[in-house]
Steps between C-alpha positions, in 0.01 A plus 500: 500500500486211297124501592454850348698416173286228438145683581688766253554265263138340526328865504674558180451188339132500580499893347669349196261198471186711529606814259556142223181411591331811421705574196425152383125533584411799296336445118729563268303763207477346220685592155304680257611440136478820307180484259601412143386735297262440249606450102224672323499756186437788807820402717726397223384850332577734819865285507612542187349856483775583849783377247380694194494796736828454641672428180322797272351762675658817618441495853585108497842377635712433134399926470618564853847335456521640134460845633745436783788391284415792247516749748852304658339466809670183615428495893117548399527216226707292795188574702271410244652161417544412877119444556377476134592113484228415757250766387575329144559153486439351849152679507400601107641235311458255774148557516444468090750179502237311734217593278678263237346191397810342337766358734797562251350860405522484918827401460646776269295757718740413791777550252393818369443607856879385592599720160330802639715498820805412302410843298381677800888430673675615201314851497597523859837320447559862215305721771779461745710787604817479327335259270235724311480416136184601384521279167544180654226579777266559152594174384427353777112668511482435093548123631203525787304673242523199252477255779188675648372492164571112469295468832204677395529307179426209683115608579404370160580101614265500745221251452168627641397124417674334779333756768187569374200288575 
């Protein structure tokens, strides 16, 4: 039986061998960088104009938690909050922050963007059952307002000069 526990043996290093060799023989697809968008008046416009909207109008997501806390409706604010940091700064402010033309302006962008979670965890920090305080969850969103403000603030550094031709 020796016999057999070596063909075994061969059989399943030869299986072995050959599924490597396919594996290794196969193109690898390359990487596709995402396309950098753009820094013209158009695109730094439509960014800027997401943050005014989220930040001032009624529909936009400094109403929605407003509203929320008025009304004492902590598990909706919780709810809110949850998913309003991505919405917010990983997609909005994100977006605006690489339309900037000024590393350090760059710089305080990623700052501001690290404030607006830091605000966004204390109004869910005072949206907590057993933890609802409405007036700290509304300083909290007075802070996001005035660091939201501070982002869209930063439109005016841009220098069309260094992107346009």
């Amino acid at each position: 039986t020796a016999m057999n526990r070596r063909q075994v043996l061969n059989k399943s290093f030869m299986a072995g061998v050959a599924s490597v060799f396919a594996t290794s023989t196969t193109k690898a697809q390359p990487a596709f960088a995402k396309e950098k968008e753009p820094i013209t008046r158009e695109n730094v416009a439509a960014a800027f104009a997401d943050l005014k909207y989220e930040l001032n109008d009624p529909n936009g997501g400094v109403a929605i938690i407003q509203s929320r806390i008025d009304a004492r409706d902590f598990v909706g604010t919780m709810e809110f909050v949850r998913d309003y940091d991505l919405e917010l700064r990983k997609k909005r402010m994100g977006r605006a922050k690489k339309l900037l033309t000024n590393n350090a302006q760059k710089e305080v962008a990623t700052m501001t963007g690290n404030a607006v979670t830091f605000d966004l965890i204390g109004i869910n920090r005072n949206s907590r059952p057993g933890q609802e305080d409405a007036e700290k969850a509304n300083k909290y969103l007075n802070e996001l307002r005035t660091d939201l403000q501070n982002m869209i603030n930063m439109e005016e550094t841009i220098d069309y000069s260094l992107v346009e031709l």
